[in-house]
C-alpha positions as CSV (number, residue, x, y, z in Angstrom):
1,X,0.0,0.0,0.0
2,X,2.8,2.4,1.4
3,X,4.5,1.6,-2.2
4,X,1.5,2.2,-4.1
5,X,1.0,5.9,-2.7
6,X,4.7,6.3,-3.3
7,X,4.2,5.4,-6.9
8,X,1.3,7.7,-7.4
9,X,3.0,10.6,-5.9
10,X,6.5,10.3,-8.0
11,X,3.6,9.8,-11.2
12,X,2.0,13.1,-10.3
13,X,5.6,14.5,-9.3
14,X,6.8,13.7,-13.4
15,X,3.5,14.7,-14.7
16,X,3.6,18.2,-12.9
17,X,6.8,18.0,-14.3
18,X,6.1,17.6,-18.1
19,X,2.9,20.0,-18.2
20,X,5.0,22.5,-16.6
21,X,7.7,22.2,-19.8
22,X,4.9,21.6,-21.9
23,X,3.2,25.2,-20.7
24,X,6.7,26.9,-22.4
25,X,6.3,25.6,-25.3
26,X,2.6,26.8,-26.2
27,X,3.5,28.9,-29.0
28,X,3.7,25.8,-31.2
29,X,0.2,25.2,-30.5
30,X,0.1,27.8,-33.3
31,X,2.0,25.2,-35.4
32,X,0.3,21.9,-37.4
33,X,1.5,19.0,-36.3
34,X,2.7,16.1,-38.7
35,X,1.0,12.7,-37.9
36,X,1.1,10.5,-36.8
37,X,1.7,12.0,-33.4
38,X,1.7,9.6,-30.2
39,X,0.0,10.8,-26.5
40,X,2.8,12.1,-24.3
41,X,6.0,10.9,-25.8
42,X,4.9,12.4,-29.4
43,X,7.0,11.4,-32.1
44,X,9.7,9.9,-30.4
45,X,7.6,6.2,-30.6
46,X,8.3,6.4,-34.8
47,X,11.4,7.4,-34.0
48,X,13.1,5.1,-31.7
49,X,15.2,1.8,-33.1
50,X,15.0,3.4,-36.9
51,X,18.3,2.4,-39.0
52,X,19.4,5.7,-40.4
53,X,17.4,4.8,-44.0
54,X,14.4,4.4,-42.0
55,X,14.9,7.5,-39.8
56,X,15.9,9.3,-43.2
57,X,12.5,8.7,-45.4
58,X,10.5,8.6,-41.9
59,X,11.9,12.7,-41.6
60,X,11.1,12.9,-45.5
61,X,7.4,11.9,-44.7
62,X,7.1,14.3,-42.2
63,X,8.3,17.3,-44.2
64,X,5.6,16.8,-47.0
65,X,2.9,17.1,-44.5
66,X,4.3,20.6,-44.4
67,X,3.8,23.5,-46.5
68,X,5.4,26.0,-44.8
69,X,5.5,25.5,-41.0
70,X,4.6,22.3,-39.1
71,X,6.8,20.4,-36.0
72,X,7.4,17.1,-34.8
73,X,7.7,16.9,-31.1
74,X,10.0,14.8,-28.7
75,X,7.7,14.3,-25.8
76,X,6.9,18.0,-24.7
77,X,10.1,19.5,-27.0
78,X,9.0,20.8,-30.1
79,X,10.6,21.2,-33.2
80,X,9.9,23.7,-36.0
81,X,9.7,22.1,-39.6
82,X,10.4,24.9,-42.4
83,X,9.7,24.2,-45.6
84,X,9.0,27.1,-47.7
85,X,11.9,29.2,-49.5
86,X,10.5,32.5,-48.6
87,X,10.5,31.5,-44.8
88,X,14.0,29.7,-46.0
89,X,15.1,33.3,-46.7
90,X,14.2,34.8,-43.5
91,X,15.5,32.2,-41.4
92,X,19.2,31.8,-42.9
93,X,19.8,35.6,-43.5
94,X,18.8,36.7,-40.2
95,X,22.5,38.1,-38.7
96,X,20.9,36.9,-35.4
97,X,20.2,33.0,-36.4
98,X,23.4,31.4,-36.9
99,X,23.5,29.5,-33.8
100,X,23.0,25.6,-34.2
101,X,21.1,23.3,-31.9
102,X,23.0,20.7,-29.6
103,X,22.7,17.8,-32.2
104,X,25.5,19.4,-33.8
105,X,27.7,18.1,-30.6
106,X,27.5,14.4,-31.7
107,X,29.9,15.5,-34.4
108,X,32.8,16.2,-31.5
109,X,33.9,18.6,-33.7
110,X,34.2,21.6,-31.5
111,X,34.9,24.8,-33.4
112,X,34.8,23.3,-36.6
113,X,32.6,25.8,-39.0
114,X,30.2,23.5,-40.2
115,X,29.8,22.3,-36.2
116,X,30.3,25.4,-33.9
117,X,27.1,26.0,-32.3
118,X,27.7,29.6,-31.3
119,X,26.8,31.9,-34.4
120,X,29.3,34.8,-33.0
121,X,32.2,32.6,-32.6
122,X,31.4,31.1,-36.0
123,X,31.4,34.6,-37.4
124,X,34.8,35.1,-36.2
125,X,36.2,31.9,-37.4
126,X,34.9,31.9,-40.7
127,X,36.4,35.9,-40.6
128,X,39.6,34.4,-40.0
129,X,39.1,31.2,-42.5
130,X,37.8,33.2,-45.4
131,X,41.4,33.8,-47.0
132,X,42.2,30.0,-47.0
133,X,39.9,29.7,-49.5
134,X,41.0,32.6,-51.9
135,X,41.6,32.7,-56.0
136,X,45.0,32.3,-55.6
137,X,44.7,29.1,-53.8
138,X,42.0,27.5,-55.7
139,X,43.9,28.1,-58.7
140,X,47.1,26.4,-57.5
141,X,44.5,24.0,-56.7
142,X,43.8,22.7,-60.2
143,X,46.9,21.1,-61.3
144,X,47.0,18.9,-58.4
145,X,43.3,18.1,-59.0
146,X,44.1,17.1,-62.5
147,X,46.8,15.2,-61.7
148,X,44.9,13.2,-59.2
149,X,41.5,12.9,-61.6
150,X,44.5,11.5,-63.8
151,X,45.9,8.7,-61.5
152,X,41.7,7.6,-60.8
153,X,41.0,7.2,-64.6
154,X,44.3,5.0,-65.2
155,X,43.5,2.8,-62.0
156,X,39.7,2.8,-63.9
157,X,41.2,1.4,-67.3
158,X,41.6,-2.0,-66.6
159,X,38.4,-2.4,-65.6
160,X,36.4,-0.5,-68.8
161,X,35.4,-3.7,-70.9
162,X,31.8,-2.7,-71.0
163,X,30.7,-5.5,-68.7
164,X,32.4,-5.3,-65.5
165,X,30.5,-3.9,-63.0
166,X,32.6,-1.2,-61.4
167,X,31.1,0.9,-57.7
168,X,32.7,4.2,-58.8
169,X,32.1,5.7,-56.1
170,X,35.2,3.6,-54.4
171,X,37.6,5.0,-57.2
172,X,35.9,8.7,-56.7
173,X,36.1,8.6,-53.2
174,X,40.0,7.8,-53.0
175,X,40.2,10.5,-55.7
176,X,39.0,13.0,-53.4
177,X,40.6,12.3,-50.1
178,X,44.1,12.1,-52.3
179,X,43.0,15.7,-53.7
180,X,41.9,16.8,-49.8
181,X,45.3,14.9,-48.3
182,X,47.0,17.0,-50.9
183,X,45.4,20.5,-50.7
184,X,44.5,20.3,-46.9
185,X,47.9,18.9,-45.4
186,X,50.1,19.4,-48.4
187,X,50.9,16.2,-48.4
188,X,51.8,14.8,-51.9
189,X,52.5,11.2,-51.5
190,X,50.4,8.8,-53.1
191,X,49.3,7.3,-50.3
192,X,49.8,8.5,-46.7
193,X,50.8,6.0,-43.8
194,X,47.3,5.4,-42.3
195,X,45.5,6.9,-44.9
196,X,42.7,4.0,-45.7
197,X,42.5,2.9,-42.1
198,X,41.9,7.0,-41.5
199,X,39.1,6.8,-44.0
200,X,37.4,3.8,-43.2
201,X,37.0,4.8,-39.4
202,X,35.8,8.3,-40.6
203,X,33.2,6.6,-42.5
204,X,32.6,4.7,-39.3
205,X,32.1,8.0,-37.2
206,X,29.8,9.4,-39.8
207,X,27.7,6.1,-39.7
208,X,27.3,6.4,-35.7
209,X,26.5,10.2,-36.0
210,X,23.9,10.1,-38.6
211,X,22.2,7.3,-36.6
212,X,22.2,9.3,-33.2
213,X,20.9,12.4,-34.6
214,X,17.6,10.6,-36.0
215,X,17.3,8.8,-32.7
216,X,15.8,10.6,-30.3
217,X,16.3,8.0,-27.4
218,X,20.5,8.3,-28.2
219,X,20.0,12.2,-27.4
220,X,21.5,12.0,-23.9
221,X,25.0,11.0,-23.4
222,X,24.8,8.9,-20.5
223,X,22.0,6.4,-22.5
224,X,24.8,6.7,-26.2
225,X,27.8,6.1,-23.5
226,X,26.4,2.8,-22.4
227,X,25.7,1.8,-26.1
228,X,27.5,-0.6,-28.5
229,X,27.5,2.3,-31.3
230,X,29.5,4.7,-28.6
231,X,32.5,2.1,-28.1
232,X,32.6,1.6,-31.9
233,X,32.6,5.2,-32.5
234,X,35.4,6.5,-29.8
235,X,37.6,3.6,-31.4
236,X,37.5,5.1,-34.6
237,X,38.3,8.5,-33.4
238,X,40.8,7.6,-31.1
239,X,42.4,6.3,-35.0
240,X,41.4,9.2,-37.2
241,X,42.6,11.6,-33.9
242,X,46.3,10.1,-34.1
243,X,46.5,10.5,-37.7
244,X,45.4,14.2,-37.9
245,X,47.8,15.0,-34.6
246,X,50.3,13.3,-36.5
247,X,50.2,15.5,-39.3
248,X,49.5,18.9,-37.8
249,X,52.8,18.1,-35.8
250,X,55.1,17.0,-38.7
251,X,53.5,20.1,-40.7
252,X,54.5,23.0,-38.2
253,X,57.6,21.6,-37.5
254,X,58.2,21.7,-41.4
255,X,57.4,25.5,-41.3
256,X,59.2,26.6,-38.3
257,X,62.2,25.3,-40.7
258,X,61.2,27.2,-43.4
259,X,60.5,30.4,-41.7
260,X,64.4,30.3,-40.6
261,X,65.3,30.6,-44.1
262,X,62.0,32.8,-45.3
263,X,62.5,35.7,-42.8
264,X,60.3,37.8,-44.8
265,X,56.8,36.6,-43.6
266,X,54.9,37.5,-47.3
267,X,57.3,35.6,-49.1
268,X,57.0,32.8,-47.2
269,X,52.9,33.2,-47.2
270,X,53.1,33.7,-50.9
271,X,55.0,29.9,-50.7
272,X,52.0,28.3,-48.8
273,X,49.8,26.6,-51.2
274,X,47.3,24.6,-48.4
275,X,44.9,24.6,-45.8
276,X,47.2,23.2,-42.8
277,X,49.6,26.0,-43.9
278,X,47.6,28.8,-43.7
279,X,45.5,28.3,-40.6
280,X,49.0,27.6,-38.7
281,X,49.7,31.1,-40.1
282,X,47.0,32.0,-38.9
283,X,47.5,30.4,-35.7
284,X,50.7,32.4,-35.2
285,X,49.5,35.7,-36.2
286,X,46.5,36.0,-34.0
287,X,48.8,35.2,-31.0
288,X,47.1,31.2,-31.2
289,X,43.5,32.1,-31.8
290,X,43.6,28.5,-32.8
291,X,44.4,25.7,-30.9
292,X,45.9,22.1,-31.6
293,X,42.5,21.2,-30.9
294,X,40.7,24.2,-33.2
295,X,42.8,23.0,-35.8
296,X,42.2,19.4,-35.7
297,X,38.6,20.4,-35.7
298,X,38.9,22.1,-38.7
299,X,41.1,19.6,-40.6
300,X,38.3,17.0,-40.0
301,X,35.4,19.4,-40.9
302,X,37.4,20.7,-44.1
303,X,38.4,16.7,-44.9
304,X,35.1,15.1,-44.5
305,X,33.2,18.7,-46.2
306,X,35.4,18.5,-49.6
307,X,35.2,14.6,-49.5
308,X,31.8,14.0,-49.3
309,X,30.5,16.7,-51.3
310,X,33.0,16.2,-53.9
311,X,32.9,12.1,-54.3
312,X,29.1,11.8,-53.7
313,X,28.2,14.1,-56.0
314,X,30.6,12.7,-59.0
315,X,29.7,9.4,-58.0
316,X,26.1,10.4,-58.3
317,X,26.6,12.1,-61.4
318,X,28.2,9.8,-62.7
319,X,25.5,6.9,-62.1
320,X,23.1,10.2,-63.5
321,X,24.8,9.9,-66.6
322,X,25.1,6.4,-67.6
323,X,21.2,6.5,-66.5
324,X,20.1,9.4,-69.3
325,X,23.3,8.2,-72.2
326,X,21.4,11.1,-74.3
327,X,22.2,13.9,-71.6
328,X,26.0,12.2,-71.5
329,X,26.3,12.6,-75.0
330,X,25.7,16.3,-74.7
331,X,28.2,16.5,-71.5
332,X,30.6,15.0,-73.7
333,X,30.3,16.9,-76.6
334,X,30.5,20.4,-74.6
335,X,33.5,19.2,-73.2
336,X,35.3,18.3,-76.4
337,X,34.7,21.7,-77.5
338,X,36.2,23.7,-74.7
339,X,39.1,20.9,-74.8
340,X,39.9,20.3,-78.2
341,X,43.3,19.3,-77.9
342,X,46.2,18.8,-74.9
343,X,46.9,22.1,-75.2
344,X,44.2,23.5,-73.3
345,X,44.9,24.4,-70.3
346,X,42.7,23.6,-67.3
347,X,41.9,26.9,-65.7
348,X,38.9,29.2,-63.8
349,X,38.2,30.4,-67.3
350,X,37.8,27.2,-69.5
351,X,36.4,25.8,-66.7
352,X,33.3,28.1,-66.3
353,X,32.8,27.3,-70.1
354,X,31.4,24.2,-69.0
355,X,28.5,25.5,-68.8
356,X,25.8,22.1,-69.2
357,X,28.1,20.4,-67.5
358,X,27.4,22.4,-64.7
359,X,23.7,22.4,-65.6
360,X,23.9,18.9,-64.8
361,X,25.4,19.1,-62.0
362,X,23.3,21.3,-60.1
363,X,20.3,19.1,-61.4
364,X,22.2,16.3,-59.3
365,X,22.6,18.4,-56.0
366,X,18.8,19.5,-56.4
367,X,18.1,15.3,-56.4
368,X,20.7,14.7,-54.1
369,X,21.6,17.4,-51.6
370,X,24.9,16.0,-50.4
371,X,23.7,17.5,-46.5
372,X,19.8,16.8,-46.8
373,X,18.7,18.0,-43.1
374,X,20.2,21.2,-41.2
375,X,18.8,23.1,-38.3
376,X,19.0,26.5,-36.2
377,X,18.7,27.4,-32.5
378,X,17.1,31.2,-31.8
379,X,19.3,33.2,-30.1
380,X,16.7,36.1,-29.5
381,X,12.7,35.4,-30.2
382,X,11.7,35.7,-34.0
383,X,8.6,36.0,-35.8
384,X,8.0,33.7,-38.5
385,X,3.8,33.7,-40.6
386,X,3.1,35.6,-37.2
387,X,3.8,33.1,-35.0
388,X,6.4,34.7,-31.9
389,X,9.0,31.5,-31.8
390,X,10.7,32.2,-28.5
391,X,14.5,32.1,-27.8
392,X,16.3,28.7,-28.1
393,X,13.8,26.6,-30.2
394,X,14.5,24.6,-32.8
395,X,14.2,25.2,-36.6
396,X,14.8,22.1,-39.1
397,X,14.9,22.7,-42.7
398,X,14.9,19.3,-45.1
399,X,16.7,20.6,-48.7
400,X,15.7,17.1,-50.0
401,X,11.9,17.8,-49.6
402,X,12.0,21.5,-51.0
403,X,13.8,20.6,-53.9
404,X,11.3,18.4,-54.9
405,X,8.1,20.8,-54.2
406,X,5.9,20.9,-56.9
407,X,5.3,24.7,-56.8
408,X,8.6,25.2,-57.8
409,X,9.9,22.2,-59.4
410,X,7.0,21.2,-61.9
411,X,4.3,18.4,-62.1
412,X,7.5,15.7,-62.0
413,X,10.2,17.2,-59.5
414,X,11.6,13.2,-59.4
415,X,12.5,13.2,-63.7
416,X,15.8,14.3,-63.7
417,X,16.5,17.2,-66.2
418,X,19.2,19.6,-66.5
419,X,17.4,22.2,-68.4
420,X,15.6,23.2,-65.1
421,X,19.0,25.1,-64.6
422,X,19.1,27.1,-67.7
423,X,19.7,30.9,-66.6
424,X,15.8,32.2,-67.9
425,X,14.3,29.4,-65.4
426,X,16.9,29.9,-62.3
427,X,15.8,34.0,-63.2
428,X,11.9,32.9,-63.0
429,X,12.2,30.3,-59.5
430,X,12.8,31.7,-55.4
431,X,16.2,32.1,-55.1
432,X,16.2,30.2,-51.8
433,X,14.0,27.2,-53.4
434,X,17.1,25.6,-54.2
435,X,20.1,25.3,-51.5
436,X,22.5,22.4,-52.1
437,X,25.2,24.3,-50.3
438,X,22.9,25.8,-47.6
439,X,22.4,29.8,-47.8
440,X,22.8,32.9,-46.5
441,X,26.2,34.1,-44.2
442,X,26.7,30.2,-42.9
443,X,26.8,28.5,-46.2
444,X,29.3,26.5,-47.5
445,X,32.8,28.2,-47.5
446,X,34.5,25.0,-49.9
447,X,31.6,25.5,-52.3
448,X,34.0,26.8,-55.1
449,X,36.8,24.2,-54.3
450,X,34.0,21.7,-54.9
451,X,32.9,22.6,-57.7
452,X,36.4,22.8,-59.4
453,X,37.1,19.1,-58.4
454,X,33.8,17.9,-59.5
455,X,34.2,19.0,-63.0
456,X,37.6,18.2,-63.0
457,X,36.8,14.3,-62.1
458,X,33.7,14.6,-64.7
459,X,36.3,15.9,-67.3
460,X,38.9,13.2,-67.6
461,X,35.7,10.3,-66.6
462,X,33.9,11.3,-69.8
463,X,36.7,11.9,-71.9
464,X,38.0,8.4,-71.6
465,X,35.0,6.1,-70.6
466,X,31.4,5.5,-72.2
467,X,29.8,5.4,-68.5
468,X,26.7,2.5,-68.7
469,X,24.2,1.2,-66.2
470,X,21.3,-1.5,-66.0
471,X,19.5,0.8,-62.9
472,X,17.1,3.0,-63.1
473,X,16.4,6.1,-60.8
474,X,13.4,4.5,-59.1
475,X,16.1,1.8,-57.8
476,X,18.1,4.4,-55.7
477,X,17.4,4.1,-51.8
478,X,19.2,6.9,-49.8
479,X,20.2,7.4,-45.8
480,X,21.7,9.5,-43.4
481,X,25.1,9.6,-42.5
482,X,25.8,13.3,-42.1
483,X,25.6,13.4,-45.6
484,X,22.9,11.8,-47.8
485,X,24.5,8.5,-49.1
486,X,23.2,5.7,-51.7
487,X,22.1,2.3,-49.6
488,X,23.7,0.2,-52.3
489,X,26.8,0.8,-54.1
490,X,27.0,2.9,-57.5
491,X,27.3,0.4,-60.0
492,X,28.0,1.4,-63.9
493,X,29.9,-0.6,-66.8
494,X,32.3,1.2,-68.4
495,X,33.8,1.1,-71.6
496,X,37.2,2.8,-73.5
497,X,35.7,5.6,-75.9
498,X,37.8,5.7,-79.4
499,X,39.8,8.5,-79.7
């Protein structure tokens, strides 16, 4: 009996307890909410156990209940679903909403500017970052790129008999990190001590992440700590944190020898041709307003960021191409005109005259949206169709879901067509209706580096192989790992084209 009382009074104890969080969150009563919603625990019920493919097209559902606001909620906690470019617009230009929510933590990627939660610091950051990424350096870039684009298509050969089945993405992939490995860290080898075990356990990380963040019931640490999926994960980046540490320290001990020599500081800047380089310079001038650990950060964020947009989105491409053979034709034939001989140079200027070629692959990017699901926490209240969101909520935004409204993407937003992107229809559609590298201030600062490599890789791909494939678009199945990744490998035939 004496229990029984107990019970009942800890039962109206937690249920004071949960009406009284519930009362601060009665602005979203304004808000629809997307069904099916559970009593109490809300949506955490469809939530909990999903693999990340399930969690992935389970969030997908969800956002086309919504037109331009709606929420899910995790027991009392709500979160705001935005889904509407015009809201888009409001919400990721604001100077006072670049905060992100604490999901962002499961990355353990501190200050790292795709990860740093505090919009202020990220300002200051990204200040300091923004010259890392400047002409200069992204045209020293492309040479290297070429070379490595090179060294993928020879390793490709052997395998282009037209029927063996080849999962480019593997050969993209290793492209990529070579081209990161080399531009991050300048590190030129072919193949750094560590290298694949380095990748494979960042791949792990990323799988553990992307799970986390669309389980609700892995939120708190001290449930993830006692889980299988946390062991896994701090093994891997006890590996990948060795490697990077590795490398930061062989790299500034490299400098400090050359700045002995190189007494004049812009002669010696005018020598550094890499990432690593230039935010230890920068770590120098500002009297160490970066860290070891700021920099590690940031080498992960900038490795993983120009891999996985850059190999996904070739791969996809790629597997785009040898889908639609007419559209590859086309590809092809633009890029024998701009390159009409080995004398052409590769450069910003010939380049930008692949101009379908880049039609294409925005169309990609609007199918595949290499980061699918991103979210901000209010820092101050905001007002958004009139509703007052207080400070700290949450806003989701799905860029898989709004590039496939039909308001703005047709009848058939699945049918994969590049002409979408001609300049007369990107001048007629929202300018925030399409966002594969995010928008506003805290987009994506690599988004130029990206695109260089990705057209690089198409470039030497199409010119030597005739890319084929027995799949069709309707046999694609996507999840989330971070990043928005096929379920099955991205299988095409390839064959040597006559020259």
């Amino acid at each position: 009996m004496f229990f029984l009382l107990l019970l009942s009074i800890l039962g109206i104890l937690l249920a004071y307890q949960y009406f009284k969080i519930l009362s601060g969150y009665r602005f979203a009563d304004q808000i629809p909410t997307v069904r099916p919603v559970y009593p109490i625990l809300g949506h955490l019920v469809a939530f909990s156990g999903k693999s990340s493919e399930q969690a992935f097209w389970l969030t997908v559902r969800y956002f086309q209940q919504v037109d331009r606001l709606g929420k899910i909620v995790l027991g009392p906690k709500p979160f705001v679903l935005v889904n509407q470019p015009d809201l888009l617009q409001q919400v990721l230009t604001r100077s006072d909403l670049h905060d992100k929510p604490f999901f962002y933590d499961f990355l353990t990627l501190g200050g790292g500017l795709i990860t740093e939660r505090s919009g202020e610091k990220w300002h200051h950051v990204r200040k300091l970052l923004n010259p890392t990424f400047n002409t200069r350096m992204l045209t020293n870039f492309l040479p290297i790129m070429d070379y490595r684009a090179s060294r993928m298509v020879a390793k490709l050969g052997p395998l282009a008999d037209g029927q063996t089945e080849v999962d480019i993405m593997k050969f993209i992939g290793e492209c990529t990190l070579e081209m990161v490995f080399s531009t991050t860290m300048g590190r030129n080898a072919h193949e750094l001590p560590g290298q694949r075990e380095y990748i494979r356990n960042l791949e792990v990380i990323q799988n553990c992440v992307g799970e986390r963040i669309l389980n609700a019931n892995q939120y708190l640490g001290v449930f993830y700590r006692m889980s299988i999926a946390y062991k896994i994960e701090q093994i891997s980046r006890d590996i990948c944190n060795k490697f990077t540490d590795k490398i930061i320290s062989e790299r500034r001990k490299e400098l400090e020898e050359e700045s002995e020599i190189a007494t004049d500081e812009d002669e010696f800047k005018a020598k550094s041709l890499n990432f690593l380089d230039e935010v230890l310079m920068i770590q120098k001038r500002e009297n160490l307003a970066f860290t070891d650990q700021d920099i590690s950060d940031q080498l992960y964020t900038m490795m993983t960021a120009a891999h996985d947009t850059s190999a996904l989105t070739v791969a996809n491409t790629c597997l785009f191409l040898a889908m639609n053979p007419e559209i590859q034709s086309k590809v092809l034939a633009e890029m024998n005109d701009v390159f009409h001989s080995p004398s052409v140079e590769i450069n910003c200027d010939t380049l930008k005259q692949l101009e379908y070629t880049e039609m294409v692959i925005k169309e990609v990017l609007r199918l595949c949206p290499v980061a699918p699901l991103v979210a901000r926490e209010t820092s101050e209240e905001i007002i958004l169709d009139g509703i007052r969101i207080p400070k700290g909520q949450i806003l989701a935004i799905n860029f898989y879901t709004l590039h496939r409204r039909k308001d703005f993407w047709g009848a058939d937003p699945e049918r994969f067509d590049p002409e979408r992107f001609r300049p007369e229809e990107c001048e007629k559609r929202h300018p925030y209706a399409y966002l594969p590298f995010s928008g506003g201030l805290r987009n994506c600062i690599g988004s130029r580096y990206a695109a260089n490599s990705m057209r690089i890789m198409l470039l030497r791909i199409l010119q030597q192989f005739e890319l084929r494939t027995d799949l069709k678009q309707s046999d694609l199945r996507f999840k989330f790992e971070v990043t928005l990744k096929l379920t099955g490998p991205h299988r095409v035939c390839l064959m040597e084209r006559n020259k």
